[in-house]
PLY file of the C-alpha trace (Angstrom):
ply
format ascii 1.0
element vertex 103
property float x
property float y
property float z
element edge 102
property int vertex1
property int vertex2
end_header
26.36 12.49 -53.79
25.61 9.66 -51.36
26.44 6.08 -53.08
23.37 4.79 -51.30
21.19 6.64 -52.91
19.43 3.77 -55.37
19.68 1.03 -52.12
16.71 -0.18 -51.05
15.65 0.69 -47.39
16.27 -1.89 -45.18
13.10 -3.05 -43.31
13.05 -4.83 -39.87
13.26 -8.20 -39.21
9.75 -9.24 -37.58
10.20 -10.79 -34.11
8.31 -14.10 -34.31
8.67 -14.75 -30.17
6.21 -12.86 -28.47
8.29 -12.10 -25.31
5.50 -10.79 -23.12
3.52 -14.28 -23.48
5.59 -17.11 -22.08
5.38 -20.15 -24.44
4.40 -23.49 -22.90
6.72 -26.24 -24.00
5.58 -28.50 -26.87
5.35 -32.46 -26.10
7.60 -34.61 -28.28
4.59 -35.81 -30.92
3.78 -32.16 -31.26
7.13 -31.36 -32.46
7.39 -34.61 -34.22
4.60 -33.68 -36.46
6.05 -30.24 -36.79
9.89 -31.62 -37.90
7.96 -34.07 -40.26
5.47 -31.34 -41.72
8.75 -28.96 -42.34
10.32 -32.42 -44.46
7.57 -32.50 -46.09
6.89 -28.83 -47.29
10.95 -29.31 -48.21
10.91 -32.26 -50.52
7.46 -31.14 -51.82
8.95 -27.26 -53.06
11.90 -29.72 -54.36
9.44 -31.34 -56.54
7.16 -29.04 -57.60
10.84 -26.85 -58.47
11.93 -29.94 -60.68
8.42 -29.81 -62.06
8.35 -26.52 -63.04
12.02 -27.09 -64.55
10.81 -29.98 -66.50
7.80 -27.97 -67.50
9.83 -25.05 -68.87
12.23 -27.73 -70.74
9.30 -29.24 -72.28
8.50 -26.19 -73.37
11.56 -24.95 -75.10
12.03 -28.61 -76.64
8.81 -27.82 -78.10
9.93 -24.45 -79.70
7.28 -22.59 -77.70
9.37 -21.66 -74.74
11.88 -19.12 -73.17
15.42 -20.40 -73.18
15.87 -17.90 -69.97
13.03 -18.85 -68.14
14.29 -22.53 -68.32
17.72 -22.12 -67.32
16.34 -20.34 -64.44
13.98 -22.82 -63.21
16.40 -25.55 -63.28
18.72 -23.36 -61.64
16.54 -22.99 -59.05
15.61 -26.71 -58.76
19.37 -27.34 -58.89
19.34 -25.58 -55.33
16.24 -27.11 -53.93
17.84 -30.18 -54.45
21.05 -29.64 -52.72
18.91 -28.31 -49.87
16.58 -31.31 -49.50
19.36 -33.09 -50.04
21.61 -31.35 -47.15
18.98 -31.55 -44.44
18.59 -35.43 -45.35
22.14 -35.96 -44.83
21.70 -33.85 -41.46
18.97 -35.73 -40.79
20.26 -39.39 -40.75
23.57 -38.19 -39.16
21.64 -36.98 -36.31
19.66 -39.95 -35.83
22.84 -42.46 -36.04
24.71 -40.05 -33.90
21.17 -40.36 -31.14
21.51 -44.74 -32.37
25.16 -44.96 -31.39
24.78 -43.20 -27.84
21.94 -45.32 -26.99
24.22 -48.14 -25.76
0 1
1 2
2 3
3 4
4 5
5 6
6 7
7 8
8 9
9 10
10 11
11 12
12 13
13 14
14 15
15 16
16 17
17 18
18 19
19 20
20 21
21 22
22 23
23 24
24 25
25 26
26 27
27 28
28 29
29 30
30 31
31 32
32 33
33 34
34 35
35 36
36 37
37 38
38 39
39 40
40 41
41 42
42 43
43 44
44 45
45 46
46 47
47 48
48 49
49 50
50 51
51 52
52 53
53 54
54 55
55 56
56 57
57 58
58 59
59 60
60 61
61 62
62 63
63 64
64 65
65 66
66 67
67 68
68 69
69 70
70 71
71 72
72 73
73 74
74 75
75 76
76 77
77 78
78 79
79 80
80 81
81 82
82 83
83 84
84 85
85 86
86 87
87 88
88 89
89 90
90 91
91 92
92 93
93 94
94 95
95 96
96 97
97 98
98 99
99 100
100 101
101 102
């Protein structure tokens, strides 16, 4: 009896480079508004995670709502948080680390 018989088949990962095309190298604002649009699709999935947490606790207060579904949702804006709140600490150590060389 193989043990691996209920595992799910692994599927490739997709290659996002296209190899065959050589990519042209982005100017700084272009990549500046791509770093700042990433930010912002971070801290807005933090929100709308602590939204949907407050939601479900609404809901529960309310006597409507599943105690399950809550705990998961602010489990899961427990983690968004601690992302957002990683790559902001990443963030301003990078740019004091660029400040401080710029003597």
């Amino acid at each position: 009896m193989n043990v691996f018989s209920n595992a799910a088949t692994p599927t490739a990962i997709p290659s996002t480079i296209d190899i065959a095309a050589p990519q042209k190298p982005a100017d700084a604002t272009t990549q500046g508004a791509r770093f700042a649009a990433e930010l912002s699709a971070l801290t807005d999935g933090a929100a709308g995670a602590v939204s949907a947490a407050d939601s479900a606790a609404a809901a529960v207060a309310a006597g409507g709502g599943d105690i399950a579904a809550a705990a998961v949702a602010r489990a899961k804006a427990a983690v968004a948080l601690a992302i957002a709140s990683a790559a902001a600490t990443r963030v301003s150590q990078a740019v004091n680390s660029l400040l401080q060389t710029q003597v």
